[in-house]
C-alpha positions as CSV (number, residue, x, y, z in Angstrom):
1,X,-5.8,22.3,-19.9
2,X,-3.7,23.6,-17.3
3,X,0.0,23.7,-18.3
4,X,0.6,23.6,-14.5
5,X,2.2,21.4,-12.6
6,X,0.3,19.2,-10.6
7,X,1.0,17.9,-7.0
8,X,1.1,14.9,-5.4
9,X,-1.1,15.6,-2.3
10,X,0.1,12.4,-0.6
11,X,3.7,13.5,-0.6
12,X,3.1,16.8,-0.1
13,X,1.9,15.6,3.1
14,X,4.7,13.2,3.9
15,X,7.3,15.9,2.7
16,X,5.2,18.5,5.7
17,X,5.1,15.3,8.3
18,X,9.0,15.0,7.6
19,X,10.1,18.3,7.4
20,X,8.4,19.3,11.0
21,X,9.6,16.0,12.2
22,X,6.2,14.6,12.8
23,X,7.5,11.1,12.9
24,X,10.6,11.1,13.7
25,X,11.9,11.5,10.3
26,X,10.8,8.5,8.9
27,X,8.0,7.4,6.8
28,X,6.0,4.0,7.7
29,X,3.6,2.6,5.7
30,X,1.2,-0.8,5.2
31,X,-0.4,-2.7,3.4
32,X,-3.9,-4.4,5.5
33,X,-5.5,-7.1,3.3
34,X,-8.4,-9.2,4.8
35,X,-7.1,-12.5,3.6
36,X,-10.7,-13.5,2.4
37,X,-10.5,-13.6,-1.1
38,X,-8.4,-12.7,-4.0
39,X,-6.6,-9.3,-4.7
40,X,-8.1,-6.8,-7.1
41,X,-7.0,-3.9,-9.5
42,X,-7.7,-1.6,-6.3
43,X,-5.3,-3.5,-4.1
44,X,-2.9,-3.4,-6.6
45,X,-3.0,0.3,-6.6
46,X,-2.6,0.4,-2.7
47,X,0.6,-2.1,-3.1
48,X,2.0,0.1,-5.2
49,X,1.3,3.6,-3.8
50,X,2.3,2.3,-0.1
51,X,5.3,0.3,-1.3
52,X,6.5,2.6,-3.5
53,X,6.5,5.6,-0.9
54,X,8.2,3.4,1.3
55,X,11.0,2.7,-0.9
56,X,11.4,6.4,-2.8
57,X,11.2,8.4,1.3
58,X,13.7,4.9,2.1
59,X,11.4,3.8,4.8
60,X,9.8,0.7,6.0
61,X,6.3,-0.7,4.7
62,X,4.7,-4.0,6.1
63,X,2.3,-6.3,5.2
64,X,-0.1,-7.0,8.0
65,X,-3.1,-9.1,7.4
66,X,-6.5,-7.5,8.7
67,X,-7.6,-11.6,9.9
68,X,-9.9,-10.8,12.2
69,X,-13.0,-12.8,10.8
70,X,-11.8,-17.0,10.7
71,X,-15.1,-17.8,9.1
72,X,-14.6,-15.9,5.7
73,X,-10.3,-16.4,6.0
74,X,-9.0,-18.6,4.3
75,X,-4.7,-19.6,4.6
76,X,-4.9,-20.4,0.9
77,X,-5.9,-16.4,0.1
78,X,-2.5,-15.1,2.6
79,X,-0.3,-17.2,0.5
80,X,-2.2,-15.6,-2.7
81,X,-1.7,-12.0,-1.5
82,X,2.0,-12.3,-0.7
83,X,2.6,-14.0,-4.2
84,X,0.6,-11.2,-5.9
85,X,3.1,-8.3,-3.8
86,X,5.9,-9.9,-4.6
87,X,5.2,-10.6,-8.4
88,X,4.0,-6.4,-8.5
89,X,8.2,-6.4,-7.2
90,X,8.0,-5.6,-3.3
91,X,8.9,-7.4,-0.2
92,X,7.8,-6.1,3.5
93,X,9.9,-5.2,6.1
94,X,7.6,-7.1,8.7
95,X,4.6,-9.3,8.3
96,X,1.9,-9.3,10.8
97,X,-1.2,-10.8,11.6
98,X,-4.2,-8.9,13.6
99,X,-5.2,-11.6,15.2
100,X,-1.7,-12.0,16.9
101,X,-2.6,-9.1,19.1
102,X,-6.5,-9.3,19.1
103,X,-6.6,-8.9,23.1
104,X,-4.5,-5.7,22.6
105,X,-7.0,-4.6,20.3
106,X,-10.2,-5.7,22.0
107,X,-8.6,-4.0,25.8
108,X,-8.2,-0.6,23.3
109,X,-11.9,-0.8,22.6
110,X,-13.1,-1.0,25.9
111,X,-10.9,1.4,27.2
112,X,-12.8,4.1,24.1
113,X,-16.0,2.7,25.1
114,X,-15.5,3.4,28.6
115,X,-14.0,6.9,27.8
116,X,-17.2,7.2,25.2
117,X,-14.6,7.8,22.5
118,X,-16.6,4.5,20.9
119,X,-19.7,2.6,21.1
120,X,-20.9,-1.2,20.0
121,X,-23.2,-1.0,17.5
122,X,-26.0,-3.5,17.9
123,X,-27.7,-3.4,14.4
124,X,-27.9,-6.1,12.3
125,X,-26.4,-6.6,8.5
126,X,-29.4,-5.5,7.0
């Protein structure tokens, strides 16, 4: 086995994005559940790897719900996902919803799709 040290890629990155001042000197993260079932062992992992590099860099990490499909959403699964961060021991900074800014988000995509940066995609499910 290799006695060396091994790196964190993630901060590496973050330590290159703050040192050239990428961001402004800060560090941002969050967390984007779509609110359409119950948290996993995976989400877990992505609470705790953007929360925790929020709070070790002392930035700022929301929780902004991805609830951009009403017909699988449920409010019963939002309340379930902010119990489950909090009992894992974090609290956002900001809480957001997707669909609060939906027409910002559907006048980005046309503008891509009329700079053919992005196309609608017409297939089916299947």
């Amino acid at each position: 086995m290799d006695t060396e040290k091994r790196s964190n890629f993630i901060k590496s990155i973050i330590n290159d994005d703050l040192a050239s001042k990428k961001n402004g000197d800060r560090v941002a993260t969050r967390f984007p559940p779509e609110p359409n079932g119950y948290l996993h062992v995976g989400h877990a992992k992505s609470i705790c790897i953007n929360f925790g590099l929020a709070a070790e860099y002392r930035g700022t990490c929301n929780l902004r719900f991805d609830d951009t499909n009403p017909e699988k959403e449920e409010v019963e699964y939002v309340e379930s996902i902010k119990e489950d961060v909090r009992w894992l021991g974090f609290e956002w900074d900001a809480l957001y919803y997707a669909s609060d800014y939906f027409d910002k988000l559907y006048e980005y995509a046309v503008y891509l799709i009329k700079a053919s940066k992005a196309y609608v995609c017409d297939l089916s499910a299947e």
